[in-house]
N, C-alpha and C positions, 0 to 999 in steps of 0.2 A: 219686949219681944214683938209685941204687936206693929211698933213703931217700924222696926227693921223688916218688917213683911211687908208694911205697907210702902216701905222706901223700895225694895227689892220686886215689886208689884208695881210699883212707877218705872222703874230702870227696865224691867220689861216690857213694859207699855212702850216707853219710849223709843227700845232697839225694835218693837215693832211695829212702830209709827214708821222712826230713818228706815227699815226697811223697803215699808209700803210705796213710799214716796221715792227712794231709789228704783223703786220697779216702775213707778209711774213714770219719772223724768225719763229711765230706759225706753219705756213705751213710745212716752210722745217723742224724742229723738227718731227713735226707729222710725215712728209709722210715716213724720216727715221725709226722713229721708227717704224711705220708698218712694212716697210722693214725686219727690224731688226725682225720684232714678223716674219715673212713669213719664216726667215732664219732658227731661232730657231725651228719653226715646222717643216721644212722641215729634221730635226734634229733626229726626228723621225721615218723618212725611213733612216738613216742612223744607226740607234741601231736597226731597223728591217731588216737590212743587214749584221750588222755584226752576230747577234743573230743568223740569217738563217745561215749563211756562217760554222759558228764555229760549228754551232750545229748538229746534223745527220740528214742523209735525210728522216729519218722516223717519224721526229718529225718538218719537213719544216711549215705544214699547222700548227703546235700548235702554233707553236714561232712566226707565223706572225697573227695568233688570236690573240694572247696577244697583240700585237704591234700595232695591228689597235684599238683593246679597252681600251688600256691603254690611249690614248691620249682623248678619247670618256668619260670615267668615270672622268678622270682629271680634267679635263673642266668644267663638269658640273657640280663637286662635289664642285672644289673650285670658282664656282658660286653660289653655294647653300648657303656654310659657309665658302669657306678659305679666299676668299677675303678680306673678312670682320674682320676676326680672324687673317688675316696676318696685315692688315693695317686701326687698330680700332684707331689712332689718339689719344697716350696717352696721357692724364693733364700732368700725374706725369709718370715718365718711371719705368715699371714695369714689372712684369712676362706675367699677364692675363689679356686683355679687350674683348672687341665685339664692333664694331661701329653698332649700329642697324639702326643708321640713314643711311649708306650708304649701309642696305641692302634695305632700303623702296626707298631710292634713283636708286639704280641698276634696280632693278624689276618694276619699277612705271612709271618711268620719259619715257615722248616720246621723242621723236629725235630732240624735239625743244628745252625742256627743257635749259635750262644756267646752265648746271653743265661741259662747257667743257674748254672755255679759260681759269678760273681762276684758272683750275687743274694744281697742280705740277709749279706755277709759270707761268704758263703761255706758259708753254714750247711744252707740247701736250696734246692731250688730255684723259677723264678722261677715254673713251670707249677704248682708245687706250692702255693705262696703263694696264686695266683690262684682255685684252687678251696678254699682253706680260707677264706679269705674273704669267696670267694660263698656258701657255706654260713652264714656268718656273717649275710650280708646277709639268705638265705631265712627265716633265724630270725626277725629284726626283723617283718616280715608276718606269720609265721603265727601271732605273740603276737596281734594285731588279728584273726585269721579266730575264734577262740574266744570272745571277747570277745562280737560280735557272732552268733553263728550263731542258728539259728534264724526271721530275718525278713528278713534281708538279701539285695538281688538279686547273684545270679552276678555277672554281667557287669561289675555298680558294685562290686565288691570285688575283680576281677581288674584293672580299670582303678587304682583305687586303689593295690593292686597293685605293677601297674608305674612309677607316679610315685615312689609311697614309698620302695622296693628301687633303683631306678634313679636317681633324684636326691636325698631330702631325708634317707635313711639314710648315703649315702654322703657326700654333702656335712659336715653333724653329725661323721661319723667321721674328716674329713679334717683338722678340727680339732685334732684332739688325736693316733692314730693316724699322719694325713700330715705331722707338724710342723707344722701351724698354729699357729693364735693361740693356743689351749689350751693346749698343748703348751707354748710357751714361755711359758706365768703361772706353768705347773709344777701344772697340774690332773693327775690322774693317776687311772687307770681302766685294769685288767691286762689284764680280757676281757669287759668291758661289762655292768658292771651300770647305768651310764647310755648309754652307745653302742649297746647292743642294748636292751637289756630295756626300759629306761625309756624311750628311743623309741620302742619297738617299747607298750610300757605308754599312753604321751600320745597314742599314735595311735590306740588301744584307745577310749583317755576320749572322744577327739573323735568316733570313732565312735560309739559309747555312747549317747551324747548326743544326737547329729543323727538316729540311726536309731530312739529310742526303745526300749522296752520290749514284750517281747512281752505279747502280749492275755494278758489276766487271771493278768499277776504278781503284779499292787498290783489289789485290792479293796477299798474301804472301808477303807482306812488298814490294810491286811493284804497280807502277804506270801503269796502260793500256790506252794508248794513245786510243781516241774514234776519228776517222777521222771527221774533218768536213763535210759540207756537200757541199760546194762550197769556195774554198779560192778566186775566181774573186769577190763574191759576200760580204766577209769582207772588198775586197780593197776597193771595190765600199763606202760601207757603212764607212768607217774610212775618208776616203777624204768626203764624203756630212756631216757625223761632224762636220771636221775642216773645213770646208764652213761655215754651221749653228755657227759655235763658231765664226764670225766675227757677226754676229745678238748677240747672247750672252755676249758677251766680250764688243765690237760694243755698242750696244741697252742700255748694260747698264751705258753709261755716261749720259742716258735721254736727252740727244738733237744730233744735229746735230754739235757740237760744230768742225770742220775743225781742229784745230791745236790738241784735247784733242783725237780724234775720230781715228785719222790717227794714233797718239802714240800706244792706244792700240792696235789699229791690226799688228803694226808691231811689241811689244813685245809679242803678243798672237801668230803672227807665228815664231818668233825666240826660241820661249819655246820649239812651236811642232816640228821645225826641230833639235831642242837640244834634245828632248824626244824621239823623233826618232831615234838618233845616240846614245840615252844613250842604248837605250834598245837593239839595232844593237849589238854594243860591246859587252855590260854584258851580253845576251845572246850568243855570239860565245866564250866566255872565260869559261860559266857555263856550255853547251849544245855540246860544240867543232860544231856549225854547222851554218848555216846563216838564220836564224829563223824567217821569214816571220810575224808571228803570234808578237811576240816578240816587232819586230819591227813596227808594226800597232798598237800597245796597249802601246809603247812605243811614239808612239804623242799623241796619247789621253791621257797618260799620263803629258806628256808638256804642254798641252793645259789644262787638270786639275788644276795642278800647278800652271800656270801663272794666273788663272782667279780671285784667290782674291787681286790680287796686278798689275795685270795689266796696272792701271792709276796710281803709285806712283814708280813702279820698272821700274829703268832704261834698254835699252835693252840692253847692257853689261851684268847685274846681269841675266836677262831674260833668256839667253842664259844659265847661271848656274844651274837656278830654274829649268827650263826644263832639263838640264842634268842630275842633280841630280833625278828627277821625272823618269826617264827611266833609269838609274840604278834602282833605287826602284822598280819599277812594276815589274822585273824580280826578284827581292829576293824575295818579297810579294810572287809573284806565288810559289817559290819552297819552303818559308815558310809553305804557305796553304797548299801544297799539302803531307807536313811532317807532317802534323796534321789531313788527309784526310779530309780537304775539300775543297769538290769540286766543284769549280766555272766554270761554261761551257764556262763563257767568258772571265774572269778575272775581271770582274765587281770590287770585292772587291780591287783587289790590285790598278786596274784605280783610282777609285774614291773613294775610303776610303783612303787607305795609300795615294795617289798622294794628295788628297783634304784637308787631315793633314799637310802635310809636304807642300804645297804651301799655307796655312794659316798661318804658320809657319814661312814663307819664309817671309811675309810679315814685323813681329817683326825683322828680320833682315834684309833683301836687301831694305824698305821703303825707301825714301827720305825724307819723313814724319818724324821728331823726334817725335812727341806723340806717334807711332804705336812701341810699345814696344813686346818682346817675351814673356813674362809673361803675359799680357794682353792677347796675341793670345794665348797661352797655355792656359790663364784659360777657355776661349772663347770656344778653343777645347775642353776641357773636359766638358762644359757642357752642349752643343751642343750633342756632342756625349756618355753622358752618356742617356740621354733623348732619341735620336732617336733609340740607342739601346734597350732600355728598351723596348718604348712603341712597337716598330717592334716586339721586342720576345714575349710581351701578348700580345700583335693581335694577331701572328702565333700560339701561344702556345693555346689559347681559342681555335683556329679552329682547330687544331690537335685535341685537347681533344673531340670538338662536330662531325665537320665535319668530320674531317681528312684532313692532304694537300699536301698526296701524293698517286697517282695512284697507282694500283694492279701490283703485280710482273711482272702478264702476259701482262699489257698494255703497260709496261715501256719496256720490252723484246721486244716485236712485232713492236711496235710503238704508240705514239699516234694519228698519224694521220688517220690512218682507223677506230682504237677506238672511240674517240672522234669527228671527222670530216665526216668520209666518203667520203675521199678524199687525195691523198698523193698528195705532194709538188711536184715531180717530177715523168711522166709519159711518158713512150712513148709508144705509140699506133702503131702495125704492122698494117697493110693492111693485109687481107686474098688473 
């Protein structure tokens, strides 16, 4: 009898060892991924750095209104519906669902609720999920607020906004992400170099387009450089990116996994120091000059590129993918700008062309044999037929009702004294 007590006294020891240790591995997953959500927001003041940097200084206070409400409308938009529209829990994998249960869930449940261990395996939890997410969503827009600044109206760019973040980013991500159709052709993207970037890139182009060019970029078949308004304040903002892209990159293996977690961030920074060096070169061989701008747009280039293969590409190829991504960002740019459009940040050629061609990368440098090129090719094209579409009739309706671009004379003077009552940069004499 003894025997059997003492077996029965080990068998409980042990269910309360696996316990403890399931509560731990929960923990350290969680507390990462917070981490990883704190990084990616922080991600934030890094596109509202370079935005300010790039941009004139008459137009400082507009480009950081956007920047602080773009993450504000993101949030709560894709609170309201994306969440739900991005990850409805298909039967059968398809184009369109809704999970309406985990909207009554999100908005209902108190803090006591049991909707949090059994989430995602068990790995973290479900409140945790939802704001790495949204942060993810806020990204996708505020690729579009740079692209365009300088002539576009408030109003038509937070409406925008809120359709983009709220239904045609989440929709897009529920394809592949929420088990859709994507998903099961066996398309494969780790942390969106076509789900964010290059959505977040086509939405960019269709703005680009519909809003035009600001006054006297293109003269006589000439380009007129527009001076930034701070290059300290791009450097600043391109390194708190590639900070925020170890949460991004990072966050999205969903746990804390040590041997899988370590991998991607060290091909996520071999990308950006390749993308660095691609765009260094191809800009002093195009430009004859050592092009600062070039070269910061050239790791967020890399760091574009590496993020849909991040976990399958080895860091040998890593190195390539980001090279090749910073040669690109530099053609894109003088591509666009032979067709006069004009990107204040290079938004476009970043994360559209770089978010292509590193989903791209994936059907070739994987280690993975199912992750084939044709696959990722068809992936991209219907990904980016969609996000283009729906970006130009959003922009296009509000051209046609509101309008969504300032008056000659706001765009001339500035929009900060217009629109704000208040310019970005001021210094005050003593009498």
């Amino acid at each position: 009898m003894k025997y059997f007590a003492t077996l029965l006294a080990n068998d409980v020891a042990a269910m309360d060892l696996s316990l403890e240790i399931s509560q731990n591995i929960l923990t350290t997953n969680n507390v990462w991924m917070m981490l990883s959500t704190a990084l990616v927001f922080i991600m934030h003041l890094g596109f509202a750095g370079v935005e300010a940097g790039f941009g004139q200084a008459k137009n400082t206070v507009n480009i950081l209104f956007k920047n602080t409400v773009t993450p504000i409308i993101g949030i709560i938009s894709y609170a309201a519906i994306g969440f739900y529209l991005m990850y409805p829990g298909f039967e059968t994998p398809g184009w369109l669902s809704f999970d309406f249960a985990g909207w009554n869930m999100f908005w209902f449940s108190p803090a006591s609720a049991d909707v949090s261990s059994a989430y995602a395996d068990g790995g973290y939890t479900y409140w945790t999920d939802f704001l790495f997410q949204a942060m993810f969503a806020a990204t996708a827009a505020t690729i579009v607020s740079g692209a365009i600044a300088e002539r576009v109206k408030l109003g038509a760019y937070l409406v925008f906004t809120l359709f983009f973040v709220g239904i045609v980013y989440p929709l897009i991500g529920s394809w592949k992400w929420g088990g859709g159709a994507l998903d099961a052709m066996g398309f494969y993207d780790f942390a969106g170099s076509t789900l964010v970037h290059s959505v977040g890139g086509w939405g960019a182009l269709a703005g680009v387009i519909l809003v035009g060019p600001r006054i006297g970029k293109y003269v006589n078949g000439k380009i007129v450089e527009k001076p930034g308004a701070s290059v300290p304040l791009a450097v600043i903002g391109v390194f708190l990116l590639w900070l925020g892209w170890f949460g991004f990159n990072g966050g999205s293996v969903l746990s804390a996994d040590p041997g899988l977690v370590s991998f991607v961030l060290v091909t996520t920074s071999l990308a950006a120091c390749a993308g660095g060096l691609g765009g260094f070169l191809t800009a002093y061989f195009a430009f004859k000059r050592l092009d600062l701008g070039m070269v910061l747009n050239g790791i967020l280039a890399g760091l574009v590129a590496i993020t849909a293969g991040a976990d399958v590409i080895n860091p040998g190829s890593a190195v390539l993918v980001g090279l090749i991504g910073g040669v690109l960002v530099v053609l894109s740019a003088i591509l666009l700008d032979k067709f006069h459009l004009d990107d204040v940040v290079g938004a476009v050629s970043v994360h559209l062309t770089c978010g292509v061609w590193g989903t791209l990368a994936v059907g070739i440098f994987s280690t993975n044999p199912e992750h084939t090129l044709l696959t990722q090719l068809i992936g991209v094209a219907i990904c980016g037929v969609t996000a283009f579409t729906a970006a130009f009739v959003i922009f296009f309706v509000l051209k046609k009702t509101v309008g969504i671009r300032v008056s000659e004379e706001h765009e001339r003077t500035g929009l900060d004294s217009h629109e704000h009552g208040i310019r970005g940069y001021t210094i005050v004499y003593d009498e």
